[in-house]
N, C-alpha and C positions, 0 to 999 in steps of 0.2 A: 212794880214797874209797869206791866200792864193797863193798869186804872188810869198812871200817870200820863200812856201813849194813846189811850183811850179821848181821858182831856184834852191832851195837846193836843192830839188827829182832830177832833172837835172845832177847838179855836181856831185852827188853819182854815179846816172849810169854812164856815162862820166868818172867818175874820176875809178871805179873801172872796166868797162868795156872797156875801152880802156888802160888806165893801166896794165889789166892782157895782153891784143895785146902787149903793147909796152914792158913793163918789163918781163911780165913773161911766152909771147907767146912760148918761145922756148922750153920752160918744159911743159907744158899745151897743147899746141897745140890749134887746132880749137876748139874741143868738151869745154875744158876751157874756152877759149874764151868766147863764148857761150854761158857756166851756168853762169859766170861772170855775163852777161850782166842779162840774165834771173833771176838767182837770188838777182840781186840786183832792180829789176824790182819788185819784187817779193815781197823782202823786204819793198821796199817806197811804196805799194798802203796799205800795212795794217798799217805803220807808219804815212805815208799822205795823206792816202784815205779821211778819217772823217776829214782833213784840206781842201783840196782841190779837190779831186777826183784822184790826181794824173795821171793828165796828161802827162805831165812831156814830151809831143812829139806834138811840133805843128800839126799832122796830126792827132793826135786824138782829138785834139782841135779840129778842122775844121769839123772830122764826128760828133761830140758831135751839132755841128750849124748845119750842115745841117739834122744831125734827131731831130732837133730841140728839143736838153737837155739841151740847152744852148743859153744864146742871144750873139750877135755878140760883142757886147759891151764890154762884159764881158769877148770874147775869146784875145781881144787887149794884156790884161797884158799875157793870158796865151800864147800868141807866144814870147813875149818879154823875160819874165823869162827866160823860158828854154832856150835860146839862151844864158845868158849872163853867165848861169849857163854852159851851155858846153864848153863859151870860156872860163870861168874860170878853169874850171878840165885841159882842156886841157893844158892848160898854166903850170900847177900845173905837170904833168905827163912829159912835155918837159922838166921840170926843173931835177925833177928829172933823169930821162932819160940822160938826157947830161950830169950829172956829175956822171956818171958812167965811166970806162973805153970802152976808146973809142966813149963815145956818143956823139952826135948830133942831129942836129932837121932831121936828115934821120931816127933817130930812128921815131919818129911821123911821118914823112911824109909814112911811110911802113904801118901805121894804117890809112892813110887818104884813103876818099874816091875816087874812079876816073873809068872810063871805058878806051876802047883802050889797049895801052901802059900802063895804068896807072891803070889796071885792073888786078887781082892776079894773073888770068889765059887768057887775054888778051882779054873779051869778046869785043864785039862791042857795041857802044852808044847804038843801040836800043836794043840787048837782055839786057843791062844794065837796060834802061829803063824800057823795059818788066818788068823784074825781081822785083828792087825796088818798082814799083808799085803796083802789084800785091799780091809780099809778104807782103809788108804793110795794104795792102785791109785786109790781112788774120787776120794781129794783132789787127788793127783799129775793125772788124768786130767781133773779140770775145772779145775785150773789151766794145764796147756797149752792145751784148750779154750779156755777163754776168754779166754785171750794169742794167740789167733791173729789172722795178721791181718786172716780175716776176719767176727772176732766185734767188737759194739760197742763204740768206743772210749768209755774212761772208766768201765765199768762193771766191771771183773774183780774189782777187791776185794772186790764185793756179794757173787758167786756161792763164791769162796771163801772168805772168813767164814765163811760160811753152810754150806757141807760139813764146815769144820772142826769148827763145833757139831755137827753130825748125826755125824761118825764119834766124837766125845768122848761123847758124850750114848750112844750105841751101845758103846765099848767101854772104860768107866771102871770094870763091872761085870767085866771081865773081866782086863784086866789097869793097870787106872788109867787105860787112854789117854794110850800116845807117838805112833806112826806118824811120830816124828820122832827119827832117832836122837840130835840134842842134844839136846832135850825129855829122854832118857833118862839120857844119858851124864852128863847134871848132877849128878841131884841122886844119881846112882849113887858118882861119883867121894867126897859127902861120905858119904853112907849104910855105901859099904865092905862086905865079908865078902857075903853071899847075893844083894846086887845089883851087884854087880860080877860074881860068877859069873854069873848070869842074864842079862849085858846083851849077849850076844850077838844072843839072840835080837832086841833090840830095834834091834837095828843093821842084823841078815842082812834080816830078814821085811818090816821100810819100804822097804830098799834092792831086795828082790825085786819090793815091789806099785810102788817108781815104773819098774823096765823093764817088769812087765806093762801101765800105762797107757801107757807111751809107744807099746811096742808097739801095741796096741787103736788107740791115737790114730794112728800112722801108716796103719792099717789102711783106717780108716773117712774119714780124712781125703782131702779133692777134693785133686789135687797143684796146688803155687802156690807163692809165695816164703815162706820160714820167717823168719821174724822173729823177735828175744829177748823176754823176757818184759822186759825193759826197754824196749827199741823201746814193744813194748805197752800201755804203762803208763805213756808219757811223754802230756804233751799233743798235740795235733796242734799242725802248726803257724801255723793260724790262730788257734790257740787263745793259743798262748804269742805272736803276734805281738799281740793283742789288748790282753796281758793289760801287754804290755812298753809298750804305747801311752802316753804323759804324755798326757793330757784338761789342755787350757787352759782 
């Protein structure tokens, strides 16, 4: 069930936040963009949190292993899902997308990721890199933050939403904004030819900014019991005993 809410959490952001790029970019603009993706982020960690933890970005997979919240084993399905889940949306937003007037898969290739030539405002591979990285570190780092267990329970969705808009909002001008390598690998696999070359980058640089936050978050963290980001994100359990109560 997990892998399965992993995927689906996937396709949502994907489907609605690249969707709002490709269909309804024009009206919306960046800041749309944005909430799009933030809010539907937003959305899946308090509907799939208590499933899964809602990952839903292999880079957060990867700090969740190396602040050891999770074993490695366990992180296999969650790289896999969200991959098949953003090649899925993406497919899904191409379709629609080209059978509009006028479209084509140019309409998706304008939301795909890429540096150089292939960058919004023509940055270079390494501020590309730079960029990706680091803004990733920033989302990676307050999502274990605020899965710990001793930040307040039932709020984590709020604070990552919320980064996810500020690192899109920050880096759509530079290379569209992934920091998620499904987010990338989507709508890469329809696109074909210059972004599939390119899509390294957007795999290597998220996967580098979530050990750099895990790292930082080990660093600065009081030591204490580690909990998953699903623990996290479940209700307490007076909460769910409350909630299971029949009222006569």
């Amino acid at each position: 069930m997990k892998y399965a809410a992993e995927l689906f959490g996937t396709f949502v952001l994907v489907f609605a936040g690249l969707g709002t790029a490709v269909i309804a970019g024009g009206e919306v603009h960046n800041v749309g963009v944005a909430m799009a993706f933030g809010l539907s982020l937003l959305a899946m960690a308090y509907a799939l949190g208590p499933v899964s933890g809602c990952h839903i970005n292999p880079a957060v997979t990867l700090g969740m292993v190396v602040a050891r919240r999770m074993k490695a084993t366990e992180a296999i399905g969650y790289w896999i899902a969200p991959i098949i889940g953003g090649i899925a949306a993406s497919g899904l937003v191409l379709f629609i997308a080209s059978h509009a007037p006028g479209g084509s898969i140019a309409s998706l290739a304008g939301a795909a990721n890429g540096f150089g030539d292939h960058s919004p405002s023509h940055y270079t591979m390494a501020a590309c890199f730079v960029a990706e990285m680091f803004l990733t570190m920033l989302l990676v780092f307050t999502v274990l933050g605020s899965t710990d267990d001793r930040a307040p329970a039932g709020f984590a969705g709020i604070p990552i939403g919320l980064i996810l808009t500020t690192i899109i909002l920050a880096g759509i001008p530079i290379t569209n904004g992934s920091f998620n390598p499904a987010r990338s690998i989507g709508p890469a696999v329809w696109v074909g030819g210059w972004a599939m070359e390119q899509l390294w980058l957007f795999i290597v640089a998220p996967l580098a900014g979530g050990v750099i936050a895990a790292l930082v978050y080990l660093t600065i963290r009081v030591s204490g019991p580690m909990i998953s980001a699903r623990q996290a994100e479940q209700a307490l359990p007076s909460q769910a005993a409350e909630r299971r109560t029949v009222k006569q």
